[in-house]
N, C-alpha and C positions, 0 to 999 in steps of 0.2 A: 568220734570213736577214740578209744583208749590206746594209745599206740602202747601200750606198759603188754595190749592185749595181743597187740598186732607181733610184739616181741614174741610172745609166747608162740603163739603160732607159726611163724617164721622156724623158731627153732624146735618144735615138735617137726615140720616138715624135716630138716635137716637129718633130723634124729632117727625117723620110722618109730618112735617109742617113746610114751611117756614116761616110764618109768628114768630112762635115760634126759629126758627136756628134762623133765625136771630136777634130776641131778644136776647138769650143767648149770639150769638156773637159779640152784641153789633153795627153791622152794619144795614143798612138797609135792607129792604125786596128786593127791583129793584135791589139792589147790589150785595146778593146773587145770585137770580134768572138768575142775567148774568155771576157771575158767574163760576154757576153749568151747566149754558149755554156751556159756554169758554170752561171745563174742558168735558163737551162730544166732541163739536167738534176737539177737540186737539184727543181725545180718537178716533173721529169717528163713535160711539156708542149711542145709547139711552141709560141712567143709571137709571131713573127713568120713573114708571108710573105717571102722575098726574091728580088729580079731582080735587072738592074743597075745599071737605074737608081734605084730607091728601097725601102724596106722597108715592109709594111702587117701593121697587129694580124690577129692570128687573133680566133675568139672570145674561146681562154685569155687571150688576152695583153688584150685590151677590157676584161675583167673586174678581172685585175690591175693594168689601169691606175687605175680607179679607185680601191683601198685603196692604191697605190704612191702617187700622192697626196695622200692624208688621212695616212698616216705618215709621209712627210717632213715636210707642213705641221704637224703635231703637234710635229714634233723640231725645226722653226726657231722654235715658238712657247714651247718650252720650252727653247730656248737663250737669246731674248730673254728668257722670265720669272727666267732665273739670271743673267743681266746684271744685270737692273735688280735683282733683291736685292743685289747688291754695288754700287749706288747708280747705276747705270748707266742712261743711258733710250737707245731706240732712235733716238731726235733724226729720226724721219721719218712724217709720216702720209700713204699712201696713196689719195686720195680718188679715185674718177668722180664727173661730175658731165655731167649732159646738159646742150648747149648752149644752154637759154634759159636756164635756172638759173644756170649757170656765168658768163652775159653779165650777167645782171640782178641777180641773190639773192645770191652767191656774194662777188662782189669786195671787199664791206665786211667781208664776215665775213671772209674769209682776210688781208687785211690788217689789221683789230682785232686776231685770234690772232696774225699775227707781231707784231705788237708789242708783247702782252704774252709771246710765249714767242719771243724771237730767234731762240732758238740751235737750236732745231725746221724742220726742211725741210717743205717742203710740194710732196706731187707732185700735181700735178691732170691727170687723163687725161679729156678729153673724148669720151662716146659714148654710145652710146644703152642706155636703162634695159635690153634683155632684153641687151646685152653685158655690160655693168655686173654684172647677177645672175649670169652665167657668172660673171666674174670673179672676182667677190665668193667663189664656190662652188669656185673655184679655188684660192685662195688670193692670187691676180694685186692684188685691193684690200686693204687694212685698213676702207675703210668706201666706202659708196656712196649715190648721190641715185635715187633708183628710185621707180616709181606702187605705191603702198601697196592693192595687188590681184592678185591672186595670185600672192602670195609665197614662194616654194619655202618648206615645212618650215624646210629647214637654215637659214633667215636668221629673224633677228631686225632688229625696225625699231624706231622711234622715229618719232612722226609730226613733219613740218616744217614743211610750210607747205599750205594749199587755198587755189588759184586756180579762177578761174574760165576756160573755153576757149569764145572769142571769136571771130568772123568776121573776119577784117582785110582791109579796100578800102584803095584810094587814095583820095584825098580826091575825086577827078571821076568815080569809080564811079558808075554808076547808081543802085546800091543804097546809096550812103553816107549819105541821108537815115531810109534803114528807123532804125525805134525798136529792131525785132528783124528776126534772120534764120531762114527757114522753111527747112528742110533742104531743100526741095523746090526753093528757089531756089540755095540754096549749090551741090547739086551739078550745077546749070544751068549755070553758071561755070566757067572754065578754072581750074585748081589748081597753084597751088604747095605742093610736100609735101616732109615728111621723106623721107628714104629708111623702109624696114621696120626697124624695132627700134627707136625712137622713138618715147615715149607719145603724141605728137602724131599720129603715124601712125594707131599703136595704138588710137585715137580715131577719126579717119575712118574707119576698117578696122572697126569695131565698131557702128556709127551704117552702115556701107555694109551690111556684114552683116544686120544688124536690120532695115532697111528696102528692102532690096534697091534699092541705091544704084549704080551705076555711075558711078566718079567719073573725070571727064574730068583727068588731072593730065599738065600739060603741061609742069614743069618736076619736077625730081626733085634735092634736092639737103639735104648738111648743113649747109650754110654760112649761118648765120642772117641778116647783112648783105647776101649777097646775095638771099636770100628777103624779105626787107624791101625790095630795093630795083625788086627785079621789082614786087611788090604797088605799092608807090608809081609807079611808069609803067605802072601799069593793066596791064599785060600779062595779070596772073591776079590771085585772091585766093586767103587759105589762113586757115587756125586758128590761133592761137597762146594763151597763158596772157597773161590779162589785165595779169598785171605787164608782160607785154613792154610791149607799147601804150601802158603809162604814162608810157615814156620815150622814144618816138619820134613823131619831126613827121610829117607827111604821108600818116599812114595813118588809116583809124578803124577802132573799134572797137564790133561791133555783139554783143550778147548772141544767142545761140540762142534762138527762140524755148520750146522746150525747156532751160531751163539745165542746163549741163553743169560740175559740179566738181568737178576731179582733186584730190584726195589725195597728197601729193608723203611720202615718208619717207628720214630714211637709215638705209642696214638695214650688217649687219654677218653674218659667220659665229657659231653661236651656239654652236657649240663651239669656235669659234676664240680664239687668244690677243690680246686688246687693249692693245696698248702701253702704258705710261702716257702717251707722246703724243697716242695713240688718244683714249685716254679724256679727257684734257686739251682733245682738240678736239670729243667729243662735248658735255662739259660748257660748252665756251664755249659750242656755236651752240646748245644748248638756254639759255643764258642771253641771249642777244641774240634769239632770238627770241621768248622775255617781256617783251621792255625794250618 
C-alpha cells in the first residue's frame, strides 16, 4: 500500500473536506479525489460517506484510520532515528503540560534544559491530561505531564512529582480559619473549576461520584490567574495542588479532611520513537527532580 495514499487520507479525515486536504497538501482537488478513489478500490471498500459539504468515515475507513496512523507515526520515527545516526538530532521536544504544572513546576525546568541544550526547541502545548493522553496516542506529543491512573496500555510513564489537592478560599472566607475542609462543606460552596479533562476536574467529578455530591460550579474556566483571582474576591472557592498555594498571596490553603494525593507522571508512547532530545529532556527533569 502507498503510504503517499495513506497520507491523503489521514488528512481528508482531519479536514471533513476535500476541497480543504487538498489545499493543505498542496495538490489538487481531482487528484486527491482519485486518489482516495485508488486507495478504496485497492482496499475493496467504501472509506468515506460524501455530501457537499463535508466527508464522514464509514466503519471501513474508522478502522483504517487507526493502523493509517501508527504507520506513518512509525515511518516519521524512523526517519528521525536515521537522521540522528548520521549525527543529526531532531533539535525539538514536544511537551503538554496542564496548566498548574506548566505555571508552577515547569518554568525552572525548561529554562535549566535550555540552557544547557540551546540549540533544542521547546514546544509547550497547554491542556488538559485526558487531551494530553489523546495526543500523546496520536502521535501530536513526544512526551506529556498527565495523573499517573489509568494510563492507557500504549503509554509509558515515569513518575514526577505527588502533591497534595487542597481547598483554596480567600483570605475573608468564612471557612479560612478551618484546620481542614469536610467535603460536606466544600460542596456547600459556590465553585470555581476546570472545565472536563483536567485532573483537577477529574477529582471533584470522582469525590462527586463516590459521595453523591452535587457541586454547585458557578464559574467554569481554564485560565488558572483568573481562577485564583475569582477565589481571592470570595466570589467561589475551588481545589488546586498544594504547590500552587505556595506561591500566591491571598488565598489559603485548607487540606481535605480526607487527604487527597495526586500522583503527577510524564508518560510517552511506548512503541514510539524518542528523540535524543526526547531523551535528553526526560534525563534532565528526572535529574532536577532528585536535586
Amino acid at each position: 500500500m502507498n503510504t503517499r495514499l495513506l497520507r491523503y487520507f489521514v488528512k481528508l479525515v482531519e479536514t471533513e473536506n476535500f476541497t480543504h486536504a487538498a489545499k493543505q497538501l498542496h495538490i489538487a482537488q481531482p487528484a486527491l479525489s482519485v486518489a482516495i478513489k485508488k486507495l478504496e478500490q485497492h482496499l475493496d471498500v467504501p472509506l468515506f460517506h460524501r455530501n457537499e459539504r463535508k466527508v464522514t468515515l464509514t466503519d471501513e475507513g474508522k478502522v483504517l484510520l487507526e493502523h493509517a496512523r501508527l504507520i506513518l507515526q512509525q515511518i516519521d520515527d524512523a526517519t528521525i532515528a536515521m537522521a540522528e545516526l548520521k549525527g543529526l538530532e531532531k533539535g525539538e521536544v514536544k511537551l503538554g503540560v496542564p496548566s498548574m504544572l506548566g505555571s508552577y513546576l515547569f518554568p525552572e525546568i525548561l529554562m535549566g534544559f535550555k540552557s544547557q541544550y540551546p540549540n533544542l526547541k521547546l514546544t509547550i502545548i497547554e491542556a488538559g491530561t485526558q487531551s494530553i493522553r489523546q495526543m500523546l496516542l496520536a502521535g501530536e506529543l513526544d512526551l506529556g505531564v498527565i495523573h499517573n491512573e489509568a494510563v492507557p496500555e500504549r503509554l509509558e510513564t515515569t513518575h514526577l512529582i505527588t502533591s497534595q489537592m487542597v481547598a483554596v478560599v480567600s483570605e475573608a472566607h468564612h471557612l479560612a480559619a478551618q484546620p481542614v475542609m469536610k467535603f460536606d462543606d466544600f460542596f456547600k460552596e459556590e465553585l470555581v473549576m476546570f472545565k472536563a479533562g483536567y485532573f483537577h476536574r477529574e477529582f471533584i467529578d470522582d469525590v462527586c461520584h463516590k459521595y453523591h455530591f452535587t457541586p454547585k460550579i458557578s464559574f467554569e474556566t481554564n485560565l488558572l490567574p483568573m481562577m485564583l483571582n475569582i477565589v481571592r474576591h470570595n466570589f467561589s472557592i475551588s481545589a488546586l495542588l498544594e504547590l500552587v498555594t505556595e506561591h500566591e498571596k491571598g488565598v489559603i490553603a485548607i487540606p481535605f479532611e480526607e487527604p487527597v494525593y495526586l500522583n503527577i507522571a510524564m508518560a510517552w508512547r511506548k512503541n514510539g520513537y524518542l528523540s535524543l532530545a526526547d531523551r535528553a529532556f526526560l534525563a534532565f527533569v528526572k535529574e532536577y527532580r532528585s536535586c
